[in-house]
C-alpha positions as CSV (number, residue, x, y, z in Angstrom):
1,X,215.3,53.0,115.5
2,X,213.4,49.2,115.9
3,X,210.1,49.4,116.2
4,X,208.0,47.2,119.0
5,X,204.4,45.7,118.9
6,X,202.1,47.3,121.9
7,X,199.2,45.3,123.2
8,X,199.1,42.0,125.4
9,X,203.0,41.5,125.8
10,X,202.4,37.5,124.2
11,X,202.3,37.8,120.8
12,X,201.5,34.6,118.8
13,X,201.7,35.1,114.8
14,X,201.1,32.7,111.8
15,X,200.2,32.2,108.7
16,X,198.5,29.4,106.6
17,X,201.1,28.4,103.8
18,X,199.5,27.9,100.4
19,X,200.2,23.9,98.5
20,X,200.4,21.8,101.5
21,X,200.8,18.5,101.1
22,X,197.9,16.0,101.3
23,X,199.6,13.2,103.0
24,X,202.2,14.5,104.4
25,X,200.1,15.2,107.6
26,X,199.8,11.4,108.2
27,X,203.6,10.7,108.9
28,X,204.6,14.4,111.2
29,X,204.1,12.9,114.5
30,X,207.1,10.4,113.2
31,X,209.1,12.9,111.4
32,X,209.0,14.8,115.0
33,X,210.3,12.8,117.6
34,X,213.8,14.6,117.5
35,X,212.0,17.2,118.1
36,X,210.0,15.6,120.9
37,X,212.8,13.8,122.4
38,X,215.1,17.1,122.6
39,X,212.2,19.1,123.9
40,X,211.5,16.5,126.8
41,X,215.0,17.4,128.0
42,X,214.3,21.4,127.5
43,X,211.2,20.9,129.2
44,X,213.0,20.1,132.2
45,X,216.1,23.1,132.2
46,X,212.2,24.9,132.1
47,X,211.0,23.8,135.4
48,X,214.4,24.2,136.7
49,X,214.6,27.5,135.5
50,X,210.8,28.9,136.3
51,X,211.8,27.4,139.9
52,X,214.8,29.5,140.1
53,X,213.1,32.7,138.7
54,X,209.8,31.8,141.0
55,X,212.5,32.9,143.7
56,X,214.5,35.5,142.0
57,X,211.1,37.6,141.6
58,X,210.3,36.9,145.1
59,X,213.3,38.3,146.5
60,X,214.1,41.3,143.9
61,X,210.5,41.6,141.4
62,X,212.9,41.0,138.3
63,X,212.6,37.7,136.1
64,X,216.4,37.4,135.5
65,X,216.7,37.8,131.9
66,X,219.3,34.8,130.7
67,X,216.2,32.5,132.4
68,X,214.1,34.2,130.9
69,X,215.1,34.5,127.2
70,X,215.5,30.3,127.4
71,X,212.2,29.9,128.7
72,X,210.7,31.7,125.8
73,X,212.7,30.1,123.5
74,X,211.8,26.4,124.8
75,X,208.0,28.3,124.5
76,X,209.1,29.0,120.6
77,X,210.5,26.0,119.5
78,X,207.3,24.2,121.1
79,X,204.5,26.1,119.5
80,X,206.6,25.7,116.4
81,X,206.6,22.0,116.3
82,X,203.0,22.0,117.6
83,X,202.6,24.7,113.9
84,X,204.1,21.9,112.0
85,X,202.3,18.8,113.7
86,X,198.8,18.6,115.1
87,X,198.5,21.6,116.9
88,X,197.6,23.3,113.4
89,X,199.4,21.5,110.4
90,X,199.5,24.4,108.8
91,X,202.9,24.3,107.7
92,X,204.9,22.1,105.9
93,X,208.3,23.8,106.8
94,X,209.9,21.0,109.1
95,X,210.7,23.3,112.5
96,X,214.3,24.4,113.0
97,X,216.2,23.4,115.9
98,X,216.7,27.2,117.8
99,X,215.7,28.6,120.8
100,X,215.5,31.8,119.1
101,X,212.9,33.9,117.1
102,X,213.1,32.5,113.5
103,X,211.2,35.5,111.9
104,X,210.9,33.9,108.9
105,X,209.1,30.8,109.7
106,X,205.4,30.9,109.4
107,X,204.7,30.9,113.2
108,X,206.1,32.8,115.7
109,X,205.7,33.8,119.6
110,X,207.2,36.7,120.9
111,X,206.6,37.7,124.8
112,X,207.6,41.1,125.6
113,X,210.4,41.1,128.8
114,X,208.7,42.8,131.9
115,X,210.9,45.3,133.8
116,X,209.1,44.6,136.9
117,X,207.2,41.3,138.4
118,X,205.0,41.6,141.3
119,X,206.5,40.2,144.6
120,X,202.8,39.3,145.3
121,X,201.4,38.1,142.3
122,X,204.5,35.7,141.9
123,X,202.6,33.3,144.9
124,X,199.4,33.0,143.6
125,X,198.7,34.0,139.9
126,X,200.8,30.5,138.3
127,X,197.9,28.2,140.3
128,X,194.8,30.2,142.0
129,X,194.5,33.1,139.5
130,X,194.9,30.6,136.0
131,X,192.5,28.3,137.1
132,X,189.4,29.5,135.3
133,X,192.0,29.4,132.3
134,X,193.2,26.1,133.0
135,X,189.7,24.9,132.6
136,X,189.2,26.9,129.2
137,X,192.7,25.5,128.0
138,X,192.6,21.9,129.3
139,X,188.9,21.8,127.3
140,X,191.3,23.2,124.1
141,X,194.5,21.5,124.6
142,X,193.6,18.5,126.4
143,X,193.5,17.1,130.0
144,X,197.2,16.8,130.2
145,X,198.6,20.0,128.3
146,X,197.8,22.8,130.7
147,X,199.5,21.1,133.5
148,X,202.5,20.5,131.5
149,X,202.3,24.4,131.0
150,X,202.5,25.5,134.0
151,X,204.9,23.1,135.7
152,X,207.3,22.6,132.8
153,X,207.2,18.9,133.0
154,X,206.4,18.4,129.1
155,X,206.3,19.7,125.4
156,X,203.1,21.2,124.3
157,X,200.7,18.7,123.1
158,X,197.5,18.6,120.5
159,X,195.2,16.9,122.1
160,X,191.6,18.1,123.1
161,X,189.7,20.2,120.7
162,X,192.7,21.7,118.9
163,X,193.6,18.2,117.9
164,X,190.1,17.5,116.8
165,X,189.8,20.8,114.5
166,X,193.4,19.7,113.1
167,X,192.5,15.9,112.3
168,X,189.0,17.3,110.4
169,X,191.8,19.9,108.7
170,X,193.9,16.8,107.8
171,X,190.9,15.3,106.4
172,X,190.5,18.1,104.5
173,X,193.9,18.5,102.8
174,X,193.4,14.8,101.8
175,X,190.5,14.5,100.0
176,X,189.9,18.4,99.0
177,X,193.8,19.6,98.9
178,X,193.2,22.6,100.8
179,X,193.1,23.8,104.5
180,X,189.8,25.4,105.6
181,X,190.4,28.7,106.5
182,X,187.4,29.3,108.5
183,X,189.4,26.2,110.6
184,X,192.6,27.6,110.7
185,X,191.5,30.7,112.1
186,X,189.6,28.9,115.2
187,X,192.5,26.5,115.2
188,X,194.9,29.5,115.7
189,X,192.4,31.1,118.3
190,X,192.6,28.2,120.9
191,X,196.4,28.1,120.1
192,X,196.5,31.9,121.1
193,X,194.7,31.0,124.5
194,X,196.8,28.5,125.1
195,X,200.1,30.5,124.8
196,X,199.1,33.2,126.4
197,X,198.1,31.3,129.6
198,X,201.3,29.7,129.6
199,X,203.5,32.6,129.6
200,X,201.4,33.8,132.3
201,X,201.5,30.5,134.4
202,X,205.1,30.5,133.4
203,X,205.2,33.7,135.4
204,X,206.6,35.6,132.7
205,X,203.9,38.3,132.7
206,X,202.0,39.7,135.2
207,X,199.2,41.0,132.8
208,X,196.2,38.7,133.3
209,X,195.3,37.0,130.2
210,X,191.9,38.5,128.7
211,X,188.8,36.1,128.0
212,X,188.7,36.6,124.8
213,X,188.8,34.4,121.7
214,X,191.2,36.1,119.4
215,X,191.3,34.0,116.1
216,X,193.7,33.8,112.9
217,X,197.1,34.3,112.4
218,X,197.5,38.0,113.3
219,X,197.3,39.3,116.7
220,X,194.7,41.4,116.7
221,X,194.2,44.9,118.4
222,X,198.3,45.3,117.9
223,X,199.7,48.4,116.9
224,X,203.6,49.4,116.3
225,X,205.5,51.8,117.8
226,X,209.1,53.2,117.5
227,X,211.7,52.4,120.2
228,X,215.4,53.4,120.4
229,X,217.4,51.0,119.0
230,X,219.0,48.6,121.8
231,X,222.7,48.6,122.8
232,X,225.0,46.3,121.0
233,X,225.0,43.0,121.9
234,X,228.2,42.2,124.3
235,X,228.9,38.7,122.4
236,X,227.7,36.8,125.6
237,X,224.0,36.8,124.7
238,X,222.0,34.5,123.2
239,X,221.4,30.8,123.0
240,X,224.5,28.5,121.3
241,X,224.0,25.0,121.1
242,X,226.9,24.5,124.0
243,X,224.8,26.7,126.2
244,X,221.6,24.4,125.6
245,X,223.4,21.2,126.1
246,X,225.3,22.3,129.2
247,X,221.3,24.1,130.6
248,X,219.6,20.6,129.7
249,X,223.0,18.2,131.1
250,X,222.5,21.0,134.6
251,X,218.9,20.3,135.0
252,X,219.0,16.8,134.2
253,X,222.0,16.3,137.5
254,X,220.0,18.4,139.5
255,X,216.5,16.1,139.0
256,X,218.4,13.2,139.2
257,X,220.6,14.6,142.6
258,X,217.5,15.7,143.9
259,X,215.6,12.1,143.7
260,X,218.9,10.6,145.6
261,X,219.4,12.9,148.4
262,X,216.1,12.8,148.8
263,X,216.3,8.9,148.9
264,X,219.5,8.9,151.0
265,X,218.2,11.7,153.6
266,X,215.3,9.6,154.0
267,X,217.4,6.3,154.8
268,X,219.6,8.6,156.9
269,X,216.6,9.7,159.2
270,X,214.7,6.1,158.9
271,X,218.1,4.8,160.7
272,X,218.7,6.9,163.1
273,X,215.0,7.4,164.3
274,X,213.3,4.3,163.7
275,X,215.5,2.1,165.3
276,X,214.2,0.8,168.6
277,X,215.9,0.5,171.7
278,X,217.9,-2.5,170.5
279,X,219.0,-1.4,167.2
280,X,216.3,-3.1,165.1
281,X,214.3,-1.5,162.4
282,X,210.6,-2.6,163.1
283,X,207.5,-3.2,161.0
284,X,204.1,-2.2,162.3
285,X,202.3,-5.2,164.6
286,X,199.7,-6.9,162.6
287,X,197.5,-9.9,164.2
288,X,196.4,-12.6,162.7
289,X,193.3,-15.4,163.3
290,X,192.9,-19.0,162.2
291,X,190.6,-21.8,162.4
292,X,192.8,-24.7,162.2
293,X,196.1,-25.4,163.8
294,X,198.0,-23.7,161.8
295,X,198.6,-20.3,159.4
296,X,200.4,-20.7,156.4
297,X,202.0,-17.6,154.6
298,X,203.1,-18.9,151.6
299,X,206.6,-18.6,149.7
300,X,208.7,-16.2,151.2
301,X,212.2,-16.0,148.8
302,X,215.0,-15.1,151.3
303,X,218.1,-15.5,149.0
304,X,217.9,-12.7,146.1
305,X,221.7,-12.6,145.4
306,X,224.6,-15.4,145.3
307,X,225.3,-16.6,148.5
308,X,229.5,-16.5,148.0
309,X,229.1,-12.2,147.1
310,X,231.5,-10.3,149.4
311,X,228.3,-8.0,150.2
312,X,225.5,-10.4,150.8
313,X,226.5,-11.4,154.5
314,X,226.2,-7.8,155.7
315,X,223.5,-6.0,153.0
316,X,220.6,-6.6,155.0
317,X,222.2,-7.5,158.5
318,X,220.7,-9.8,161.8
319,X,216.6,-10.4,161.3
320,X,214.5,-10.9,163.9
321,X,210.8,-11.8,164.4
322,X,209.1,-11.2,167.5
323,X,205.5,-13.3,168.0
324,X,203.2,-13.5,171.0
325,X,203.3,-15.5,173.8
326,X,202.4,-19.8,172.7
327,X,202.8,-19.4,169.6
328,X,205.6,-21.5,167.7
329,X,206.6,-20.4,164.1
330,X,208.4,-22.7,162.0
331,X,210.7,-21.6,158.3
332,X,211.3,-24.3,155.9
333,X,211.3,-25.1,152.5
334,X,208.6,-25.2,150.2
335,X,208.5,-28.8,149.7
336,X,208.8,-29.7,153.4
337,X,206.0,-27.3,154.3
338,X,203.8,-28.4,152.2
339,X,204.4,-32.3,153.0
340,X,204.2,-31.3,156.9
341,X,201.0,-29.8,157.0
342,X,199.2,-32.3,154.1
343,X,196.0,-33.3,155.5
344,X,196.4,-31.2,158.3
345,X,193.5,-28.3,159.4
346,X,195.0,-24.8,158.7
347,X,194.6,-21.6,156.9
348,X,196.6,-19.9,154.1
349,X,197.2,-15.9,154.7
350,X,197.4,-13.9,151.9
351,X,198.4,-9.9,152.2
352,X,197.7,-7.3,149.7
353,X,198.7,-4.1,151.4
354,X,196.4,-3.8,154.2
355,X,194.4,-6.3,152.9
356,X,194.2,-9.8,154.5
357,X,192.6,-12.9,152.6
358,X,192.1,-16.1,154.3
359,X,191.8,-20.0,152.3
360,X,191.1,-22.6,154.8
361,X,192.2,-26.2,153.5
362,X,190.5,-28.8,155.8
363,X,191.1,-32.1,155.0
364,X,192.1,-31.5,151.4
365,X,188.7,-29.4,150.8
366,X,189.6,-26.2,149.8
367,X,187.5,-23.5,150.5
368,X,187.6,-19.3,151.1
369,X,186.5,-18.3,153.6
């Protein structure tokens, strides 16, 4: 027999380790870029992943559980690191590098696998339903942190008013040698929230979060019940550092295949629907007004590669420009523009988007008109 925690399926514990250092607070965020760096590339087999399960549960109301068990494990090793740094400092411990439980490290997340998702819920709860709680957390966590929950795109970050709390804790630990505990139990509370919205938004739950401000280090209103022990484990399970690379090397080819089929499917359609009659891709007609004899639009650089490449000839093909009726356009080089129209009447264009900007020189006054 095992026995099981009942209550709300996220369970966040910790506990506040006695003799931490005074200093050693100053220098985490530097001793934790490997840990940043590798959970930036997690981060993203998550999205991947909560995309593929969005689906799975929409089709057959079952979180498949090899998705999920990574997804709570890139949940783990983030609220770890966010233990050690300054989403608590409340450890000195440096994190290990696991996607799994690590019972023995003072902080731990545990979210119970669901059976059965709602087909239903699956659409809305992740955006409509959270929002009331992405207000609560983004006030906690900071403006960027609850987004980054529920899209996967980033590692969980201590900004907000749990980053406050732990800076006046850090302050603490230097002058006094000891963490407030009164702190680390509201610290731990907004942590809690936090979590359990992102499981939720993470649609690993369908049990809405409660509003409720659960502080300290034990989860409170759990109790413990006995379970039948599970089956073996077939030798396929779990997360080895191969399966992690090849997860994070997947989702990483499919971002980056994504972003260029999406580029070339979008130069596939512009050139074989944009294309006028004559074979010419066209910019949008623009008109233009002057009070000299002349419009000037500056330094246009036509050469942006050596003229002798085997590529540059046919890389951007025939130009053409089309004008009005009267109106003669002349292309030369800086020099011999400039010299032809000295002391001539004309206007210099300018374009900034959408914007047009006119300086009229008249005579060699310059002015703006």
């Amino acid at each position: 027999m095992t026995t099981a925690t009942a209550g709300y399926p996220v369970h966040v514990h910790a506990h506040l380790e006695p003799g931490l250092s005074r200093w050693l607070w100053l220098v985490k965020w530097f001793l934790a870029i490997p840990h940043y760096l590798l959970l930036a590339l997690l981060w993203l087999g998550f999205a991947v992943f909560s995309v593929v399960a969005f689906f799975a549960i929409l089709i057959t109301g079952r979180y498949p559980r090899v998705l999920f068990d990574f997804n709570v494990g890139v949940l783990r090793w983030s609220w770890r690191v966010a233990y050690y740094t300054y989403g608590a400092l409340a450890t000195d411990r440096y994190p290990p590098f696991s996607l799994g439980a690590e019972p023995d490290y003072p902080a731990t997340l545990d979210i119970a696998y669901p059976e059965h998702l709602s087909r239903g819920l699956v659409l809305v709860k992740w955006w409509l339903l959270a929002i009331p709680h992405y207000l609560i957390v983004g006030f906690f966590v900071g403006g960027g942190s609850y987004v980054a929950y529920q899209t996967g795109e980033t590692v969980y970050n201590s900004g907000g008013l749990v980053g406050l709390m732990a800076l006046f804790a850090g302050v603490a630990l230097l002058f006094t040698g000891r963490y407030p505990k009164g702190l680390f139990d509201f610290v731990l509370g907004m942590d809690r929230w936090a979590l359990r919205v992102a499981a939720y938004a993470g649609l690993m739950t369908d049990t809405y979060p409660p509003f409720r401000f659960d502080s300290g280090g034990e989860e409170p209103g759990v109790t413990t019940i006995e379970q039948p022990s599970p089956p073996p484990a077939s030798g396929h399970g779990g997360w080895t550092p191969g399966r992690v690379i090849a997860v994070v090397i997947g989702a990483l080819l499919f971002v980056t295949g994504g972003a260029l089929g999406g580029t070339g499917g979008f130069g596939l359609w512009a050139d074989s629907t944009q294309r006028d009659a004559e074979g010419f891709l066209s910019t949008s007609a623009q008109s233009f007004h002057g009070n000299g004899y002349a419009l000037e639009f500056g330094t246009v650089e036509l050469r942006w590669t050596d003229a002798d490449w085997v590529l540059a000839d046919n890389w951007l093909g025939e130009v053409r420009l089309k004008t009005g009726q009267n109106v003669f356009v002349g292309i030369g080089r800086t020099e011999d523009v400039t010299r032809y129209l000295s002391g001539v009447e004309h206007d210099e264009v300018s374009l900034s988007g959408s914007e047009v900007t006119y300086w009229h020189r008249d005579g060699g006054v310059f002015s703006l008109s």
